[in-house]
C-alpha positions as CSV (number, residue, x, y, z in Angstrom):
1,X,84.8,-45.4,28.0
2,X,87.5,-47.7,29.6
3,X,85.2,-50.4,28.0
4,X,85.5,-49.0,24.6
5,X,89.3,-48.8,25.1
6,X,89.5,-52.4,25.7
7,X,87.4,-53.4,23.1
8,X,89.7,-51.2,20.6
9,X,92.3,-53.0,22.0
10,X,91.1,-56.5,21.8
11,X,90.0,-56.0,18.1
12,X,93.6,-54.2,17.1
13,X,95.0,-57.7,18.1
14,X,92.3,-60.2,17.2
15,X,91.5,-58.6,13.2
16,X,95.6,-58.5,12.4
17,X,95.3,-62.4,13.0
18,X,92.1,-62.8,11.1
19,X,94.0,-60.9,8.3
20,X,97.2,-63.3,9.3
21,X,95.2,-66.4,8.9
22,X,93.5,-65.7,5.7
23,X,96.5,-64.9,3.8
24,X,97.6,-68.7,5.2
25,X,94.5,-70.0,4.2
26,X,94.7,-68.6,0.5
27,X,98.5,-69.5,-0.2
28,X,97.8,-73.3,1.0
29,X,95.5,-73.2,-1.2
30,X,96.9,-71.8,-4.2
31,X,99.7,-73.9,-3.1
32,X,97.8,-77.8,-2.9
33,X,95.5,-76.6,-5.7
34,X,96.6,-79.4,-8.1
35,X,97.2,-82.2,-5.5
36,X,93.1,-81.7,-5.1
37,X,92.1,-81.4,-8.1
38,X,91.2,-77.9,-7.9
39,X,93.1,-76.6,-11.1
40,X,93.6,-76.6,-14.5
41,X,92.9,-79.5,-16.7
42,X,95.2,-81.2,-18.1
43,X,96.4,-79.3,-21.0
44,X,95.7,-81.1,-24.3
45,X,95.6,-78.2,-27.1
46,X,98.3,-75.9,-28.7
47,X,96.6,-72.8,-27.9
48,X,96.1,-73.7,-24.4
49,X,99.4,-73.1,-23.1
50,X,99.3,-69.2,-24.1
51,X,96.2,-68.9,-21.8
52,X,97.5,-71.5,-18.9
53,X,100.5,-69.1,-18.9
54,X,98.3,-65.5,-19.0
55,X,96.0,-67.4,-16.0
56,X,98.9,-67.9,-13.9
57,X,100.5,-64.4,-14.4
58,X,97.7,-62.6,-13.6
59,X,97.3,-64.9,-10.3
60,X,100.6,-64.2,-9.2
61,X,100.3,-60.6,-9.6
62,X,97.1,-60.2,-7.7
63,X,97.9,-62.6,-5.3
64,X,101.1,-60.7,-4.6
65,X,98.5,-57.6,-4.6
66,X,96.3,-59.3,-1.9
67,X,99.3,-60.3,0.4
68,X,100.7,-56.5,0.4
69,X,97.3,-55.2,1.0
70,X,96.5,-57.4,3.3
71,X,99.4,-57.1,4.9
72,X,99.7,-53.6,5.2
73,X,96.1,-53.6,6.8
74,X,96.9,-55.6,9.4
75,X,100.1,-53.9,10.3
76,X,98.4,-50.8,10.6
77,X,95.3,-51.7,12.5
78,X,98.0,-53.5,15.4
79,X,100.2,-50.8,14.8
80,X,97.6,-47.7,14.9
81,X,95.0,-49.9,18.2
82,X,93.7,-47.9,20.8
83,X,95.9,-46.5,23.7
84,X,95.2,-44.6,26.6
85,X,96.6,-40.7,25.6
86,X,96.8,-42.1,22.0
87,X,95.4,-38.7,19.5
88,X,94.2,-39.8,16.2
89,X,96.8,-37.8,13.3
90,X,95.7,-35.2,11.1
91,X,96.8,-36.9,7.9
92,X,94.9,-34.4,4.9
93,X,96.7,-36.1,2.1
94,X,99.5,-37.1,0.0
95,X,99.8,-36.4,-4.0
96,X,102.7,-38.3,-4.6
97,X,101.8,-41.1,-2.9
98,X,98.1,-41.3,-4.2
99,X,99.8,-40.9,-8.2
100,X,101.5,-43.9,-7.4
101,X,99.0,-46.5,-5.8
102,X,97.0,-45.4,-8.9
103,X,98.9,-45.2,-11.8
104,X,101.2,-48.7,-10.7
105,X,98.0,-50.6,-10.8
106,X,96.7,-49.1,-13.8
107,X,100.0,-50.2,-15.6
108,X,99.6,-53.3,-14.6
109,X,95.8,-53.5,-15.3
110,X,96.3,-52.2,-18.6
111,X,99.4,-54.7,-19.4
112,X,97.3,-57.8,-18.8
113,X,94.0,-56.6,-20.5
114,X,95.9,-55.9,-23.9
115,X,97.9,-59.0,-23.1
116,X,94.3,-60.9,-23.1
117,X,92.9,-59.0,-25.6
118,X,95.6,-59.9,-28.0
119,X,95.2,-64.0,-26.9
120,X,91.5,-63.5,-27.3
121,X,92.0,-62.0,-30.8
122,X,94.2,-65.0,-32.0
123,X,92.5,-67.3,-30.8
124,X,89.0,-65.9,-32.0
125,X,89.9,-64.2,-34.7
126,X,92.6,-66.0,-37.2
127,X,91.0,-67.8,-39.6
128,X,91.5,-71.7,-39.5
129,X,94.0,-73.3,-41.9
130,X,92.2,-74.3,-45.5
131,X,92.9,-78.3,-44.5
132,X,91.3,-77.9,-41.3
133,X,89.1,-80.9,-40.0
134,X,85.8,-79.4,-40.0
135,X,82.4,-80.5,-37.8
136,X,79.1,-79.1,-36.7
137,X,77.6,-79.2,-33.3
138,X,74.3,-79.0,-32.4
139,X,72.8,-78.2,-28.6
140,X,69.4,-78.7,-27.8
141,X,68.4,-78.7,-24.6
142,X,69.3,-81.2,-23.2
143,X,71.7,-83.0,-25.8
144,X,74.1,-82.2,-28.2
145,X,73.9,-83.2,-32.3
146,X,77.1,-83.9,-34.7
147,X,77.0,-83.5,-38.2
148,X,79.9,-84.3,-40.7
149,X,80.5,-83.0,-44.4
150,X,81.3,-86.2,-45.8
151,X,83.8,-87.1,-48.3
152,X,83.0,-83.7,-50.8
153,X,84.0,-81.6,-47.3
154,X,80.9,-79.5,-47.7
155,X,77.8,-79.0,-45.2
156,X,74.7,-79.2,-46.8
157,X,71.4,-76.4,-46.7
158,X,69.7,-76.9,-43.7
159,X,66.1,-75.4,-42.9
160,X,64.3,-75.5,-39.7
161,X,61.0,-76.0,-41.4
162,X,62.3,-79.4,-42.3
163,X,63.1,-80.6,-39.5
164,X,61.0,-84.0,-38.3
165,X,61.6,-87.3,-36.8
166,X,63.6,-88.9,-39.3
167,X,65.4,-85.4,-39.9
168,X,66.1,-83.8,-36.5
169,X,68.9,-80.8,-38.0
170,X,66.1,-80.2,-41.0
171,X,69.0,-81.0,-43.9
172,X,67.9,-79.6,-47.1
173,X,68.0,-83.5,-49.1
174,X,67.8,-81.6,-52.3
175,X,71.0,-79.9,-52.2
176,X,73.6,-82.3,-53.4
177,X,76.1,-81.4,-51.0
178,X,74.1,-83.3,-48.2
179,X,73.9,-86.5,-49.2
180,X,77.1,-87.6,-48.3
181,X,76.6,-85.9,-45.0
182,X,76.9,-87.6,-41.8
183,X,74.8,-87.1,-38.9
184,X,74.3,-88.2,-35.2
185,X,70.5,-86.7,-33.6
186,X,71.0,-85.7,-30.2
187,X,72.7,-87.9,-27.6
188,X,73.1,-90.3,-30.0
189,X,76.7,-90.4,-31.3
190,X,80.5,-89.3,-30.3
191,X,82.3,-86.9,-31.4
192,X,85.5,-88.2,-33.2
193,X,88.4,-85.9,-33.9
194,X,92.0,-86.2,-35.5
195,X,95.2,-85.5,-33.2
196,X,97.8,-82.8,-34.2
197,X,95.4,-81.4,-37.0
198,X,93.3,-78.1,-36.9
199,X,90.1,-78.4,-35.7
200,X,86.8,-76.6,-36.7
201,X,83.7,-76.6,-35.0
202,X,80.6,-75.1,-36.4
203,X,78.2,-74.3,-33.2
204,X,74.4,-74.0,-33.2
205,X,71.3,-74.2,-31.4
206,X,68.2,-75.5,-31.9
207,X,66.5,-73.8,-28.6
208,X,68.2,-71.4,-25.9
209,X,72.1,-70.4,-25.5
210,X,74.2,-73.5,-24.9
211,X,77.8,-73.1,-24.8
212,X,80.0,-75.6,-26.0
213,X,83.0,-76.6,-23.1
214,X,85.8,-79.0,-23.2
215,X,88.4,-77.7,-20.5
216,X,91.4,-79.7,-21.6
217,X,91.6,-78.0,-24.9
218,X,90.5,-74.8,-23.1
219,X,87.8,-73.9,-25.4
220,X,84.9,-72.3,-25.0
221,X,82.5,-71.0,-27.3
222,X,78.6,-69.8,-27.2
223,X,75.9,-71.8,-29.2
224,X,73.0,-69.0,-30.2
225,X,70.3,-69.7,-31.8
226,X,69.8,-68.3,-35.3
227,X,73.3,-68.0,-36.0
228,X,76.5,-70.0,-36.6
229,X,79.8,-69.4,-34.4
230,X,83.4,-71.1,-34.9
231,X,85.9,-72.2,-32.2
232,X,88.9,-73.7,-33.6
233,X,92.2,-75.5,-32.2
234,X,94.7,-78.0,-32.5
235,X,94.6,-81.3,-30.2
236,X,97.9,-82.4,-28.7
237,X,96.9,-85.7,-26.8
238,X,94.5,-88.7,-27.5
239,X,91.8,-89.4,-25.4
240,X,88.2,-89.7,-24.5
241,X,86.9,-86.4,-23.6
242,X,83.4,-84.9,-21.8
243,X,81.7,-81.9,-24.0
244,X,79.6,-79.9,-21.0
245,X,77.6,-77.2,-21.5
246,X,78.5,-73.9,-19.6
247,X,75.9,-72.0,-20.5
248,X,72.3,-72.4,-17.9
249,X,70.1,-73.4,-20.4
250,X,67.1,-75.1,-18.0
251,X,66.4,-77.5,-15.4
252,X,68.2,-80.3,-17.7
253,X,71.3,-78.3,-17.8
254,X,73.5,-80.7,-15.7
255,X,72.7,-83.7,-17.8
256,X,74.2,-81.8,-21.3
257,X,77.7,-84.0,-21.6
258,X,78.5,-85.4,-24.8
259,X,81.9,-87.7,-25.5
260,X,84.9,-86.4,-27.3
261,X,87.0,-88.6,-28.7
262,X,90.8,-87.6,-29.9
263,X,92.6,-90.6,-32.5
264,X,94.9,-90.7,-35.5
265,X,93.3,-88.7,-38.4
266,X,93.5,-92.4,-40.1
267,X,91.1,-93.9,-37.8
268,X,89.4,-91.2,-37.6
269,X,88.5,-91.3,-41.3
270,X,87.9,-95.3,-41.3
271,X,85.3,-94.5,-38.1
272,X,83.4,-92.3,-40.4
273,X,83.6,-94.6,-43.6
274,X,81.7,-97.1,-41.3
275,X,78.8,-94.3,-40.9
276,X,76.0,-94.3,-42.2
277,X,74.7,-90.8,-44.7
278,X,72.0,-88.6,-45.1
279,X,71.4,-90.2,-48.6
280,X,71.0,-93.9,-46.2
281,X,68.6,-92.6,-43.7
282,X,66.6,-89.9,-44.9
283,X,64.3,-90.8,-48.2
């Protein structure tokens, strides 16, 4: 039994440090975070700011959260160690107190997921502008493809049961709207987009899930197969840009990067006047 006491007494001393030297740990961290290069991007998007801002909100609240709790578990655990002639209290319970701890954080909770819900819904959600510079991106494992409407502003059909070497997206060549279209199979061309003007981009898949990532403009968005999903935004800086896919999709997943680049819509539109069409390289 003396034993046992010791032992209680020892770890009443030795987990309040542990506890100490965790919360250290965590708000260096947080603290150097962006000297190491372990935050955010480099914002580069309108939209982005809303979401930088929700991000660090929601961290300061719950790391304020961790530090009480962890806090208040290590003062009590020091406080509350084994003693000689020490009798454990008979605490049953406490309404008031046990309304509070549950309905504070449920506030809070609550606050942040409409808060989110809300950002999600604008950003998902509201329609892009009419004039919006439109594109469609392909993923196949382990690649992505870029098509552009060309100068009518229109995609052309495309059918999977067309697809072959020459024709790797299977555009419909009958449908008029495709011939001016202009195409890159995949790995094989950049992805070139105006600054300060609404973007669109058209996701699909040719095989499994890929998920179309570029962190600076903090977008996001699933490619499924089968079906057609939209991401749109508004690029604030010029640059060169890596598309990664964050979505597992097989033992090549790690090579999937493509190249974004952001320039002047006007160079942007002479870069694709230089391109070649559908009408040029399919017969």
């Amino acid at each position: 039994m003396p034993t046992q006491k010791r032992v209680g007494r020892i770890e009443g001393v030795l987990l309040p440090l542990l506890l100490v030297v965790l919360m250290i740990v965590a708000a260096v961290t947080v603290a150097f975070a962006r000297h190491f290069g372990w935050w955010l991007r480099p914002l580069a998007s309108e939209h982005g700011a809303a979401i930088d801002r929700l991000f660090v909100i929601t961290l300061v609240i719950t790391g304020l959260v961790f530090i009480l709790v962890q806090s208040l578990l290590a003062l009590f655990v020091f406080r509350y160690r084994g003693e000689n002639g020490r009798r454990a209290i008979f605490y049953p319970d406490n309404p008031r107190l046990e309304i509070t701890w549950t309905v504070i954080p449920a506030v809070i909770l609550t606050a942040l997921i409409v808060s989110g819900g809300r950002l999600w819904s604008r950003i998902q959600l509201t329609p892009p502008p009419p004039d919006a510079f439109a594109v469609e991106v392909w993923g196949q494992q382990f690649k992505w493809a870029i098509r552009y409407p060309g100068k009518d502003g229109k995609f052309g059909r495309t059918d999977m049961r067309l697809i072959r070497g020459d024709n790797p997206l299977g555009i419909d060549t009958k449908d008029p709207a495709s011939k001016d279209d202009i195409f890159f199979p995949a790995g094989e061309g950049e992805l070139h987009i105006p600054v300060g003007k609404p973007v669109v981009i058209y996701l699909r898949s040719k095989d499994v899930i890929h998920s179309f990532y570029v962190p600076q403009f903090r977008v996001k968005q699933d490619a499924v197969p089968g079906m057609v999903t939209r991401i749109w935004f508004v690029p604030t800086k010029k640059g060169t840009f890596e598309i990664a896919c964050a979505e597992l999709c097989g033992q090549g997943h790690y090579t999937m990067r493509g190249v974004l680049i952001v320039e002047d819509e006007a160079k942007v539109r002479e870069w694709l006047a230089q391109q070649s069409t559908v009408a040029d390289l399919i017969p």
